[in-house]
Every structure is written in structure tokens, then in C-alpha cells.
C-alpha positions in Angstrom: -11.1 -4.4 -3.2 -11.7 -7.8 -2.6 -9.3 -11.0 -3.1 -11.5 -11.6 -6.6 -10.9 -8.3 -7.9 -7.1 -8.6 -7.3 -4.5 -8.2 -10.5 -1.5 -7.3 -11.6 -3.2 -4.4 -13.0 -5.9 -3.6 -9.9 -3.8 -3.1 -6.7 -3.4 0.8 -6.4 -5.5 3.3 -5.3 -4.8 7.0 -5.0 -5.9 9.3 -2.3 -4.9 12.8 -2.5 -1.2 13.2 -3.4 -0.6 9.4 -2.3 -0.5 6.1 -4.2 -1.2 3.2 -2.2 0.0 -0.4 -3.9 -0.3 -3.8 -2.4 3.7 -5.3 -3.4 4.9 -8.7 -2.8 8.2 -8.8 -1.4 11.0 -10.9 -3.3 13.1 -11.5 -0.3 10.4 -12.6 2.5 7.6 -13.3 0.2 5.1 -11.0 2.5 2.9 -9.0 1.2 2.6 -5.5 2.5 1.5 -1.8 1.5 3.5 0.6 -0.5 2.4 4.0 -0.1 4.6 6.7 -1.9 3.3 10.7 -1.6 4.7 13.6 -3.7 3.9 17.1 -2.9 5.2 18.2 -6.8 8.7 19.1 -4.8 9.7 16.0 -3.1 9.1 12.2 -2.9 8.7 9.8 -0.5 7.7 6.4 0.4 7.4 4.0 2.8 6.1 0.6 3.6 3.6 -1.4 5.9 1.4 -4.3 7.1 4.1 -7.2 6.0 2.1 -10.2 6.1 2.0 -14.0 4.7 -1.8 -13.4 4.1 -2.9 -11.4 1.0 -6.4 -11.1 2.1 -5.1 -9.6 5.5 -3.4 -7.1 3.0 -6.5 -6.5 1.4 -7.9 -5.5 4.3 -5.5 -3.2 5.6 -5.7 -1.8 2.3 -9.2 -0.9 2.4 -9.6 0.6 5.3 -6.8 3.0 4.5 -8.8 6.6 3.4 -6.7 9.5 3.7 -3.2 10.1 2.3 0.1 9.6 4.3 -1.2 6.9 6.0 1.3 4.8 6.0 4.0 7.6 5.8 3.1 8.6 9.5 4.1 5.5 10.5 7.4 5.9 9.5 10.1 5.8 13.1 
């Protein structure tokens, strides 16, 4: 993806049993990377790579290319 091609409606990409979306956050207006991962039986989700720069999200975001990438960083 590049900073052209992003919309509303192109900022997920599923990989596997994850969906990855670049978010804007309300609060701190970063932008970061959503991932959320269901196995059919559970959920779960977690967030990544907060930053002021969209096109540093976009990159993060591209070179994610497996699922649970960003649930394995969870603490």
C-alpha cells in the first residue's frame, strides 16, 4: 500500500485468520496498526506502531506477512 492508495475503504489486509487495519486514534491522534485474529472459538486483538506519521504506518504495515504479528507483541 502506498500513501496514494490510502482510504477509508483500503486500509485492511488479511493474512491467515488475522485482519490487519491502519486506525487513527481519537485520543492521541497517532496512527498505529490494529490487528485482531480469531481462531472460529476466540477473539483477540491488539495494537502497534503508534506514530504521528501515516506513511511510517504504511510502512510497518507492509512489511507485516504472517498472522499474529502484532499479537506476539503483546506484554
Amino acid at each position: 500500500m502506498t500513501i496514494n492508495e490510502f482510504e477509508t475503504h483500503n486500509r485492511d489486509k488479511r493474512i491467515g485468520n488475522s485482519l490487519y487495519r491502519i486506525c487513527k486514534s481519537m485520543e492521541t491522534k497517532k496512527w498505529y496498526i490494529l490487528e485482531l485474529y480469531s481462531d472460529e472459538f476466540n477473539w483477540v486483538g491488539y495494537k502497534a506502531h503508534f506514530k504521528d506519521s501515516l506513511i511510517e504506518v504504511i510502512d510497518a504495515f507492509n512489511r507485516i506477512t504472517t498472522e499474529k504479528e502484532i499479537i506476539s507483541l503483546r506484554p
